[in-house]
Backbone as JSON, one array per atom type, in Angstrom:
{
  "sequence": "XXXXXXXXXXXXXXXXXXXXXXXXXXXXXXXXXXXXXXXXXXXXXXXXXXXXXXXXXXXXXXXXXXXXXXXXXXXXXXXXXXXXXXXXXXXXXXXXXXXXXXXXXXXXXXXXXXXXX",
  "N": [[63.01, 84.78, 110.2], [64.63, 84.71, 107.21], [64.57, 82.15, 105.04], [66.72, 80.51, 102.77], [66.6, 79.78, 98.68], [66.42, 76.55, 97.04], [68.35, 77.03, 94.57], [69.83, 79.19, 95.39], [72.61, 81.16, 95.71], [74.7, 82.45, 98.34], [75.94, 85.09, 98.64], [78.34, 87.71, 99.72], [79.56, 86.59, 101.32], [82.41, 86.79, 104.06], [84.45, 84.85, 103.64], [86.65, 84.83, 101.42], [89.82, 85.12, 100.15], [89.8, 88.37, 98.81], [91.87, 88.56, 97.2], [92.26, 86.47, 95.99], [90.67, 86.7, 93.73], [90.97, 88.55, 92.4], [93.75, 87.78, 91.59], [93.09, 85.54, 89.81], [90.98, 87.01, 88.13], [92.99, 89.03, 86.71], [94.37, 87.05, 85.47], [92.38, 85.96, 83.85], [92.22, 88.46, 82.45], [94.48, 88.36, 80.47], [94.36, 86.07, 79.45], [92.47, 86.36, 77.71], [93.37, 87.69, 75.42], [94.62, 90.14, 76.22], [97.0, 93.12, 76.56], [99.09, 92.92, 79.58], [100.75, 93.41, 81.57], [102.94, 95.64, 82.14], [101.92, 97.89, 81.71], [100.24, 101.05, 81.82], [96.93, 100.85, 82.83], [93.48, 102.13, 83.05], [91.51, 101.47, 85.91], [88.74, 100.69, 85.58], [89.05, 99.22, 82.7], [89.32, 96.59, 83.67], [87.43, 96.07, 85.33], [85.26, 94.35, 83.53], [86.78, 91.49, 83.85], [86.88, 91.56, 86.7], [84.59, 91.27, 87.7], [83.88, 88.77, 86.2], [85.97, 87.2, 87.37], [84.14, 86.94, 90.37], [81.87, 86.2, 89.61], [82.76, 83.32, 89.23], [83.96, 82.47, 91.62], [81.52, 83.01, 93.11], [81.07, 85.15, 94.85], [80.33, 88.41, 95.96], [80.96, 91.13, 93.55], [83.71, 92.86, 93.88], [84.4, 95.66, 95.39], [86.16, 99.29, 94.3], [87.94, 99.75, 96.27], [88.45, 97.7, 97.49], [89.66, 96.33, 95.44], [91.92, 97.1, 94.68], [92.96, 97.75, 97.15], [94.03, 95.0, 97.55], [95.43, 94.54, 95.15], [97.4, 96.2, 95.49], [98.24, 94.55, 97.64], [99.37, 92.62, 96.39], [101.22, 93.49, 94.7], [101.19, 94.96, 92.53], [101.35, 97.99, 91.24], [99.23, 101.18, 92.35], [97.6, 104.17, 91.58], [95.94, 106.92, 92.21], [93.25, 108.86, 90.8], [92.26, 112.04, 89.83], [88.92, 112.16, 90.91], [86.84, 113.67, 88.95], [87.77, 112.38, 86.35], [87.53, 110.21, 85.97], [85.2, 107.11, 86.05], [85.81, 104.98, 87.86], [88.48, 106.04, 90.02], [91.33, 104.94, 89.25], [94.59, 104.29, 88.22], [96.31, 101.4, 87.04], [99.28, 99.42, 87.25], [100.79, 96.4, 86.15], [103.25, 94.33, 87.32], [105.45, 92.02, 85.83], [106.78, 89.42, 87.06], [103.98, 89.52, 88.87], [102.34, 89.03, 86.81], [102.96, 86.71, 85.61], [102.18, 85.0, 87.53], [99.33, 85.11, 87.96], [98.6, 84.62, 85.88], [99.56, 81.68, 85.94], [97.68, 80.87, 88.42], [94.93, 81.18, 87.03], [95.19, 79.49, 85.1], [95.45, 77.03, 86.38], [93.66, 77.31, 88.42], [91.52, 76.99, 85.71], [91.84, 74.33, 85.32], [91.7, 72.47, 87.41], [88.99, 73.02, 87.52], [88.46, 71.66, 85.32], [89.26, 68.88, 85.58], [87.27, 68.24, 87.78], [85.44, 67.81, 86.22]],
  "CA": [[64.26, 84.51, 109.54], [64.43, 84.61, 105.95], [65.12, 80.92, 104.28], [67.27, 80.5, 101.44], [65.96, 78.88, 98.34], [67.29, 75.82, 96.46], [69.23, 77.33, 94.16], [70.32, 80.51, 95.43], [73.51, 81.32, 96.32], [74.94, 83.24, 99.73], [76.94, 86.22, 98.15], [79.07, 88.73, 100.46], [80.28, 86.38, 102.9], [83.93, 87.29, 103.99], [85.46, 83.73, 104.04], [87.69, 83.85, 100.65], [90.11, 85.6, 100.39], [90.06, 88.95, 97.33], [93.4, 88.78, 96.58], [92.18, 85.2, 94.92], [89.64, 87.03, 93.12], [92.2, 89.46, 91.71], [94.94, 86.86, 90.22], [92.02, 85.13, 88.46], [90.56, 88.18, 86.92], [94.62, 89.22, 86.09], [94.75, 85.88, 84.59], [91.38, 85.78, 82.68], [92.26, 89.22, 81.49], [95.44, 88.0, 79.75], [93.47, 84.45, 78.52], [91.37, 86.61, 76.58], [95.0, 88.31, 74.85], [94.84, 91.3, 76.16], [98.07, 92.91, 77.6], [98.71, 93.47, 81.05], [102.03, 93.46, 82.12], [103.97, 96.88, 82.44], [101.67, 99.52, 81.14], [99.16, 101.45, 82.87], [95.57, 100.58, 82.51], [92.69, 102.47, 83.76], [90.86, 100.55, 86.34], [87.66, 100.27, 84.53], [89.37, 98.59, 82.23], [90.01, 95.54, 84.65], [86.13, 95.65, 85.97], [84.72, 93.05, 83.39], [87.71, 90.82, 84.73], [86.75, 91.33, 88.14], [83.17, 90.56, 87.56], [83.94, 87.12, 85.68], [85.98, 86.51, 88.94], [83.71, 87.09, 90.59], [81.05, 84.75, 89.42], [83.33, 82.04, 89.16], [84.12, 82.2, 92.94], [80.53, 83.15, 93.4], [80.9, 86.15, 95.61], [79.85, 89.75, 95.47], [81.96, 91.88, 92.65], [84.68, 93.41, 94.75], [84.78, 97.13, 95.18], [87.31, 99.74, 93.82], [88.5, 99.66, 97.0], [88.9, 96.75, 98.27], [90.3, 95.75, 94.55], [92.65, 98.49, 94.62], [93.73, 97.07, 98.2], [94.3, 93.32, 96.92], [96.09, 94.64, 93.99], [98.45, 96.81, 95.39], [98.92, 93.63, 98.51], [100.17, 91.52, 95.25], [102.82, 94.08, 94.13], [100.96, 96.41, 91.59], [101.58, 99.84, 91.44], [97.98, 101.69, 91.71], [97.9, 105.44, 91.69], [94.5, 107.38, 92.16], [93.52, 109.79, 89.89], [90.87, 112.7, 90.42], [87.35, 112.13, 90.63], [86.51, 113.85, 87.74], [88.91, 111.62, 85.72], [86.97, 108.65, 85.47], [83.93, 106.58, 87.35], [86.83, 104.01, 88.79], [89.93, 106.73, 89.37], [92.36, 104.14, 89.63], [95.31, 103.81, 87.17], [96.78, 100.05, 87.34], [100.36, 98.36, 86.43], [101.3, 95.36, 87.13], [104.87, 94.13, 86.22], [106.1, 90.97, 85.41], [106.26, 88.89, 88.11], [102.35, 88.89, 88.74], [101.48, 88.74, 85.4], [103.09, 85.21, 85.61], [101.76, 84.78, 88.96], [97.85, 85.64, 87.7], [98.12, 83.37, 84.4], [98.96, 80.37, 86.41], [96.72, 80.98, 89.36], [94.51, 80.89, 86.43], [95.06, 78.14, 84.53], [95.56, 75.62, 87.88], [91.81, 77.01, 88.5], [90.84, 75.94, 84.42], [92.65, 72.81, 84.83], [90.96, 71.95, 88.43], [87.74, 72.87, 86.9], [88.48, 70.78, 84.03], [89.56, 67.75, 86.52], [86.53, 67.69, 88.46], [83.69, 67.5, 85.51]],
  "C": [[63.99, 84.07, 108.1], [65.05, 82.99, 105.13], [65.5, 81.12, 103.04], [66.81, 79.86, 100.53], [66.83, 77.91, 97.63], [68.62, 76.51, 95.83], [69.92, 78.59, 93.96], [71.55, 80.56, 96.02], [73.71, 82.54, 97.34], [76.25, 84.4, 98.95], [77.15, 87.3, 99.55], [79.65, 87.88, 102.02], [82.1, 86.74, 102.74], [85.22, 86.41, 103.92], [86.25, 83.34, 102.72], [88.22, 85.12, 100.7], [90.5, 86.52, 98.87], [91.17, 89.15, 96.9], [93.49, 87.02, 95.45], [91.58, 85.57, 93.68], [90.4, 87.96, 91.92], [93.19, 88.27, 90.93], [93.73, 86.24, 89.58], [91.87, 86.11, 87.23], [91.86, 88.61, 85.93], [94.38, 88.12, 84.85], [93.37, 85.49, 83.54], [91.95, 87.08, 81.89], [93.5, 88.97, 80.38], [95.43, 86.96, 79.03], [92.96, 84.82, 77.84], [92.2, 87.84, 75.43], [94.77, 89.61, 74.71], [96.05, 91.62, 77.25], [98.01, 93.15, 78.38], [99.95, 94.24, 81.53], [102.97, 94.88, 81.54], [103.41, 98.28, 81.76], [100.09, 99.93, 81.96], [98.05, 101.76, 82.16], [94.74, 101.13, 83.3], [91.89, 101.38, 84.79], [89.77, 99.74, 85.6], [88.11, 99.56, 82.96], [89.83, 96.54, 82.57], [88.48, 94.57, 85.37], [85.67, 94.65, 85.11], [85.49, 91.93, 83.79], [87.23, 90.05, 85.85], [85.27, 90.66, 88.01], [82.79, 89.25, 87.03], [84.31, 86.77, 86.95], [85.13, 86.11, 89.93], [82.36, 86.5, 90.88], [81.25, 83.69, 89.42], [83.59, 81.34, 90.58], [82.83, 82.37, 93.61], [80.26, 83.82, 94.59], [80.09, 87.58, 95.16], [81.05, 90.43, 94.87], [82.68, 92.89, 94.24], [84.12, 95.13, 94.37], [85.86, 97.83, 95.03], [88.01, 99.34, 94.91], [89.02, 98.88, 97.6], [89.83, 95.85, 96.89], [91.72, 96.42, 94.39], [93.7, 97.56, 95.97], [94.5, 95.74, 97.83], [95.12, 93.28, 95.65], [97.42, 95.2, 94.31], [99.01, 95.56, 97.07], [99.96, 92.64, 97.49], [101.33, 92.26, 95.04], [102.5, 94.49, 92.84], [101.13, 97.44, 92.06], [100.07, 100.45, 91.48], [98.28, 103.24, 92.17], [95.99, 106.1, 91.34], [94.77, 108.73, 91.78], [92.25, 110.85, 90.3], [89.81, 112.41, 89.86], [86.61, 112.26, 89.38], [87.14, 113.6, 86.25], [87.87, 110.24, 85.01], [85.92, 108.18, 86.83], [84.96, 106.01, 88.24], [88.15, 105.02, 88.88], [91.17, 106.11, 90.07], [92.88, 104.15, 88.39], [96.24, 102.62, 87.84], [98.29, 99.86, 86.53], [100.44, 97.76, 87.11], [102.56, 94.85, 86.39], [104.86, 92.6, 86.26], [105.98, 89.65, 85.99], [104.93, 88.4, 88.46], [101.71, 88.63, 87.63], [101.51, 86.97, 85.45], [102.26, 84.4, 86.6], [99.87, 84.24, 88.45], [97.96, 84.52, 86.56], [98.53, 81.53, 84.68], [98.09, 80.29, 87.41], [95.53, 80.3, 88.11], [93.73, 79.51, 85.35], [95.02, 76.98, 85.09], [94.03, 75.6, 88.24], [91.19, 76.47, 87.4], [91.1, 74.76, 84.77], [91.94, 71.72, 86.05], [89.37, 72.43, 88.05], [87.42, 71.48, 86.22], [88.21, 69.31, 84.14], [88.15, 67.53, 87.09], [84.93, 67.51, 87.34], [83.7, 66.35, 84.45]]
}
């Protein structure tokens, strides 16, 4: 059995849930003033996002698929595009509603960061 070492972390367990991982990323991508809300964004446009999330919750980067799933459980629109379209062929909106949703999720996680250091 393989022992873990001090300071390694356990990535791909299944116990949070990616629909947390998703309003973060939403909400970092709109902290860093870019728009979100009501126009359609290629996926790959969304992946450095997900990958900050990602580290912050200290899981394994989500896959299209399962981001795709967790995006369209929130109440985005996603629409898949062909293959030879793009590496990620997902096109994203999200309306209004989650935008708000994602930029406090967000900021309640800065602010409970903020709180505990």
């Amino acid at each position: 059995m393989r022992q873990s070492k001090l300071f390694e972390k356990e990535k791909g367990s299944d116990s949070y849930d990616p629909r947390e991982i998703v309003l973060y990323a939403l909400g970092d991508f709109q902290a860093r003033g870019k728009v979100l809300a009501e126009r359609e964004l290629p996926l790959d446009r969304l992946r450095g996002a997900f990958k900050r999330a990602s580290e912050i919750y200290e899981v394994e980067e989500l896959s299209d698929e399962r981001a795709v799933e967790s995006l369209r459980s929130l109440g985005a629109e996603v629409r898949q595009v062909p293959a030879f379209v793009a590496k990620h062929p997902y096109r994203v909106i999200v309306h209004h509603p989650l935008v708000e949703r994602a930029l406090r999720h967000y900021q309640e996680h800065i602010d409970a960061s903020l709180r505990a250091s």
